[in-house]
N, C-alpha and C positions, 0 to 999 in steps of 0.2 A: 555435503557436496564434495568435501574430500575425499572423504573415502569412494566414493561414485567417481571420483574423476571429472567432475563438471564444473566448467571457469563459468556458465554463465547460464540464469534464469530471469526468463520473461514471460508478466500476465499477459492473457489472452486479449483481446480487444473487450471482448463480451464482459467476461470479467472486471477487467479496469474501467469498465463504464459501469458494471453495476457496483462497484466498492465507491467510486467518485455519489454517483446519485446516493448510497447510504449517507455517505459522510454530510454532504448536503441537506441530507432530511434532520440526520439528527444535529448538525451547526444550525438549522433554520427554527429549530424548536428553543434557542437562547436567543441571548441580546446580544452576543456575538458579532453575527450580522447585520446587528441593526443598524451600525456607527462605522464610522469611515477609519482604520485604524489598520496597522502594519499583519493586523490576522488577516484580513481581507483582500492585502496587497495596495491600499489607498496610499500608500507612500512612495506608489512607483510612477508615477504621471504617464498616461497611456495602458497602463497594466490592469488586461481584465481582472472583474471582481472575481473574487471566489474565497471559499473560507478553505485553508491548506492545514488545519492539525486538526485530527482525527479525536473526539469531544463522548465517544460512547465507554470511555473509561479502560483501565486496562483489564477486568475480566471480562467484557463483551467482546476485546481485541484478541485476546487469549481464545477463546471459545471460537471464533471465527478459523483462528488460525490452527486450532484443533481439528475442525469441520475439515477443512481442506488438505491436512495433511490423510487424517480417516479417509477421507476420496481421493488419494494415491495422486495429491498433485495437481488433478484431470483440467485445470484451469490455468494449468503453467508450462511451457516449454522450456527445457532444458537444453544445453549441449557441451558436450565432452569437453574438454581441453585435449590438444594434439598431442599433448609433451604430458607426463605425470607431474601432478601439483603436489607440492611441497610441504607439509605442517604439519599440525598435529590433530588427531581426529581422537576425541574425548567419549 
């Protein structure tokens, strides 16, 4: 993104719903979900359920993120920064 000059990237809606329903399928295939505990947010009183850390291991998360960079991004919006960003680009 440095080198690009871009401060900031956001999923599409389509996309961030279908990565949530994955993550959902594969937390819903444990015992994860089954029990009331701080993965599911039961420690927050009022706080919808939901399982929040991603359970299909890190080469299925790899591969995903291979997939999408191969499709040039198509599921992500970018945008520049006004001013040139600063660092270093490896």
């Amino acid at each position: 993104m440095i080198a690009n000059n871009m401060e900031t990237v956001e999923a599409n809606v389509e996309a961030e719903e279908a990565w949530s329903k994955h993550c959902r399928e594969v937390a819903e295939a444990t015992l994860f979900t089954k029990t009331e505990s701080w993965y599911t947010g039961a420690n927050i009183p009022g706080k919808t359920r939901r399982f929040l850390i991603y359970l299909g291991g890190a080469g299925a998360y790899r591969q995903k993120c291979t997939e999408i960079a191969e499709n040039g991004y198509e599921e992500f919006t970018f945008e520049k920064s006004p001013a040139p960003i600063q660092g270093s680009v490896k």
